[in-house]
C-alpha positions, 0 to 999 in steps of 0.5 A: 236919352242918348249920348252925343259921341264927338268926332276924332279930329286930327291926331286924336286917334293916336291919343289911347293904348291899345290891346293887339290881338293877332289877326292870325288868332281868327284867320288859322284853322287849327285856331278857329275853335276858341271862343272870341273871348279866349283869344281876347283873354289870350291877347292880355296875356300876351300884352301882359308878356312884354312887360313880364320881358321888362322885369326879367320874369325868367323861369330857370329854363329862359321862359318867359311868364306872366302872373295874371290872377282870376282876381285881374281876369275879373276885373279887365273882363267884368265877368264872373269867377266860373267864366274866367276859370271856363277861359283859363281852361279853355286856354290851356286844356282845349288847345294848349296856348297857356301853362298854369304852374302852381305855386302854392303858399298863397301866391298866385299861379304862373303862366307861360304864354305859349307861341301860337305861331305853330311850325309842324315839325314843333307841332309833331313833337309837342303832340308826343310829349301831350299824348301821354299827358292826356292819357293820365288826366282824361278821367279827370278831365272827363269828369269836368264837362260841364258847362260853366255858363249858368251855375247854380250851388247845387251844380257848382264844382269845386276848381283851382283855389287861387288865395284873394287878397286879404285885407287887413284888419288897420291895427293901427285904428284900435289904438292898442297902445291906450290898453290899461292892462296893469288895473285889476278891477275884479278884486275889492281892494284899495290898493293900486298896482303901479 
C-alpha cells in the first residue's frame, strides 16, 4: 500500500519553516571533505545561532554561541549517541567549523559556530594559533581513529560525558505527608504516644 501525496496549489508552499543550508558548504573546495551529514548538523547549528542572537548569548569576548546538546542532535537526527559525537568531531576537529567549551557541573556544553566564510588573511592567522594546538593533542587525537559506524561493547570508546536529563522521582505521588512516625509498633505496651 502506498501513500497518495497531494499536489501544493498556490501558496501552500510558503505554509512550512525551513533548515538553510549554505550552497557555499558544497560548492568551497576547502569544504568538499565533510560528510553531508555534518554540514547538515552544521546548518542546525547556525539556525540555532539566530536565536542564541535574540537571547543575547554573548560570551565575555562578544561571541555568540549556542548550546545544542547530544540529547537534541539525537533527537533532530534520529541517529545513535556515537554518530552524533562522530559528527560533532568531525565539526570541530576534522575542519574546525565549531568550538565545544565545557562547562562542567552538569550543564551542558557551549558551542561557537564559527564562519565558514573563510578570508586567506584570517586563514593564515587561525592555522598559527591551531598548529600549536594540534601539536600538543595528536597523541590523543591519534588514539581515537576508530570508525564510530558499527560499535560493539567491546570496541566501544569512552567519549565526552555530557549529564542527561534526570527525571524526577514525583515526591509529590508518595503521599509523604500521611507518614505516621509518632506510632511505635515494635514495643508491647498499651500506652500510646501523642
Amino acid at each position: 500500500m502506498s501513500i497518495q501525496f497531494e499536489y501544493f496549489y498556490g501558496s501552500q508552499a510558503e505554509q512550512f519553516s525551513f533548515y538553510r543550508i549554505p550552497k557555499v558548504l558544497f560548492t568551497d573546495e576547502t569544504l568538499a571533505g565533510i560528510s553531508v551529514e555534518a554540514k547538515v548538523l552544521y546548518s542546525f547549528m547556525l539556525d540555532r545561532m539566530s536565536l542564541s542572537v535574540k537571547n543575547c548569548w554573548f560570551d565575555e569576548e562578544n561571541r555568540v554561541y549556542i548550546i545544542y546538546t547530544i540529547d537534541d542532535i539525537l533527537s533532530d537526527f534520529g541517529c545513535a549517541r556515537q554518530k552524533a559525537l562522530k559528527l560533532l568531531d568531525e565539526l570541530e576537529n576534522g575542519i574546525g567549523l565549531i568550538e565545544r567549551k565545557r562547562q562542567g557541573l552538569g550543564r551542558p556544553n557551549i558551542i561557537y559556530v564559527k564562519n565558514f566564510i573563510h578570508n586567506p588573511k584570517e586563514k593564515r592567522y587561525e592555522n598559527q594559533n591551531t598548529e600549536s594546538m594540534n601539536i600538543e593533542n595528536q597523541e590523543v587525537l591519534n588514539s581515537n581513529l576508530q570508525k564510530y559506524e558499527n560499535q560493539t561493547s567491546a570496541n566501544m570508546k569512552i567519549e565526552i560525558q555530557e549529564v542527561p536529563k534526570s527525571y524526577s522521582n514525583n515526591t509529590n505521588n508518595n503521599y509523604t505527608d500521611f507518614n505516621d512516625t509518632e506510632k511505635n509498633n515494635t514495643e508491647s505496651s498499651d500506652t500510646e504516644i501523642i
